[in-house]
N, C-alpha and C positions, 0 to 999 in steps of 0.2 A: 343141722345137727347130725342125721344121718351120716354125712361125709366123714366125720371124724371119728366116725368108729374102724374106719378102713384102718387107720393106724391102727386103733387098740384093740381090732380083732380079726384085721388080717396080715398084718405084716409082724413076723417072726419078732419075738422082741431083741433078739441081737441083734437085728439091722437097723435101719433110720430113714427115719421116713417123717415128712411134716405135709399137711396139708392146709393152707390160710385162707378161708373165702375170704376176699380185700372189698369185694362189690356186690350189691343187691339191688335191680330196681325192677319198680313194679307200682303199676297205679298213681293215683296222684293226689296230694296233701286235701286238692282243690276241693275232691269230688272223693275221700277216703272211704265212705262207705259203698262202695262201688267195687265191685272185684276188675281185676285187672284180665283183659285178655291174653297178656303174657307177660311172666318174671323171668327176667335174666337174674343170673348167679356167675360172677367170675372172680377167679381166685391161682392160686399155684400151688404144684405137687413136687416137692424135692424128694430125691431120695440120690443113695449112694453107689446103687448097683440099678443093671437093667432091666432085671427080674423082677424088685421091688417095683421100677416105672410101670412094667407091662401089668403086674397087679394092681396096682393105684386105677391106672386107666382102665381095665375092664371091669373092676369092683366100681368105679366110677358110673360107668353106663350102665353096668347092670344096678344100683342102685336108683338112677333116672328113671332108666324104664320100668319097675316096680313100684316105685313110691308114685307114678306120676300113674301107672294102672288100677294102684289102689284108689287113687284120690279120681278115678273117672277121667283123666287129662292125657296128655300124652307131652314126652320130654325130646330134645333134640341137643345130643351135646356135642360141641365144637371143642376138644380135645387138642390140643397145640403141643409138639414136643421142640419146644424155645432151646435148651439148652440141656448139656451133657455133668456128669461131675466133674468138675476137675483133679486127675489125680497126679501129683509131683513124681518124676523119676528121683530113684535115691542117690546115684552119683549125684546129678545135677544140683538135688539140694545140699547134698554134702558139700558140694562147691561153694552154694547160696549161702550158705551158714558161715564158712570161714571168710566169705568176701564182707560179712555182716560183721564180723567179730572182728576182723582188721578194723572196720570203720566204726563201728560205736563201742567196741567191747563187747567181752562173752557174755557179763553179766546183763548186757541190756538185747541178749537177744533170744527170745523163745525159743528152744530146738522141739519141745515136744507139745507142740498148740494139737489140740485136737479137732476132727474135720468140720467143715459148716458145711452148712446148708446154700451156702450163694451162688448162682451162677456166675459166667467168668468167661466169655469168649475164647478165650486163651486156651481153654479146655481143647477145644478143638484144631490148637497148634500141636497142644501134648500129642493128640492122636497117629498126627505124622514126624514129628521129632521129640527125641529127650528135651526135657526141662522142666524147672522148676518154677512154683507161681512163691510170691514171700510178699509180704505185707512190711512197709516200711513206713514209721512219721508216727499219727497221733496213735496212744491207746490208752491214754488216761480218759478211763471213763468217768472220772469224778467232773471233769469238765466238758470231756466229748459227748454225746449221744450216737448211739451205733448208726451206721449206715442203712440210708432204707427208714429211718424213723423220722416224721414230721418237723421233728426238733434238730437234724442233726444242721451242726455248722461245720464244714469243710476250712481246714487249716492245714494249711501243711507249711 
C-alpha cells in the first residue's frame, strides 16, 4: 500500500508515473499460521522522465527501510533499471504518419495517441539515431484485450 503513494505524494501531478506490484510471496497455505521468515515483493515503476525514475527508486528504498524499522525487521531491495522511455523524433514520425496514410488512409490513422507507459527496446535505438516507434494491426478493443493482460490474443 505504502508504494502507491509515491505516485500520489511524490511525484508532481503534471508528470506520469505508475507503479504495479505484479508479485507477493511469503509463507505457506501448508503452515499459514506461521509467519514467514522472508516476503518478496516484485513489481514495475514507469515513468516518462528520469528525474521522476530517480524519485520512484529512492522514495522506494527509503520507504523499505522505514516500514521494515518500524515493524522491527529489516528490508533489502533489488532495484532493476530494465528499460528507458521511448520517445519518437518528430521529423521521423511525420514521415511515420504519411507512409501510414498512403497505406490505410488518414482517417484510420491516430496522429495524436497520447504517451504509455510500456517499455520498448527500441528506445534505446532512438538514443543513438532519429526515429519513430508507431503501432500498426489490431486496436479494436471491443474484441482485443490490451497487451500485457492475461486474456490478450495476438492477431495480426
Amino acid at each position: 500500500m505504502a508504494l502507491q503513494t509515491i505516485v500520489s505524494r511524490n511525484v508532481n501531478v503534471v508528470d506520469t508515473a505508475v507503479i504495479s506490484v505484479g508479485a507477493i510471496q511469503g509463507g505457506s497455505f501448508v503452515s499459514a499460521n506461521v509467519m514467514p521468515s522472508e516476503i518478496r515483493i516484485g513489481g514495475t515503476a514507469r515513468s516518462l522522465t528520469a528525474s521522476v525514475r530517480d524519485l520512484i527508486e529512492r522514495r522506494i528504498n527509503e520507504l523499505a527501510d522505514n516500514l521494515a524499522t518500524a515493524f522491527g525487521c529489516t528490508a533489502h531491495v533489488e532495484y532493476s533499471r530494465g528499460g528507458i522511455p521511448l520517445v519518437n523524433h518528430d521529423e521521423q514520425t511525420k514521415r511515420a504518419i504519411k507512409a501510414a496514410e498512403a497505406v490505410v488512409g488518414s482517417t484510420n490513422v491516430n496522429k495524436n495517441r497520447e504517451p504509455l507507459m510500456g517499455g520498448e527496446d527500441f528506445a534505446f535505438m532512438l538514443l543513438k539515431r532519429p526515429g519513430a516507434f508507431i503501432f500498426m494491426g489490431i486496436n479494436d478493443e471491443t474484441v482485443f484485450n490490451k497487451l500485457h493482460s492475461p486474456d490478450y490474443n495476438f492477431n495480426d
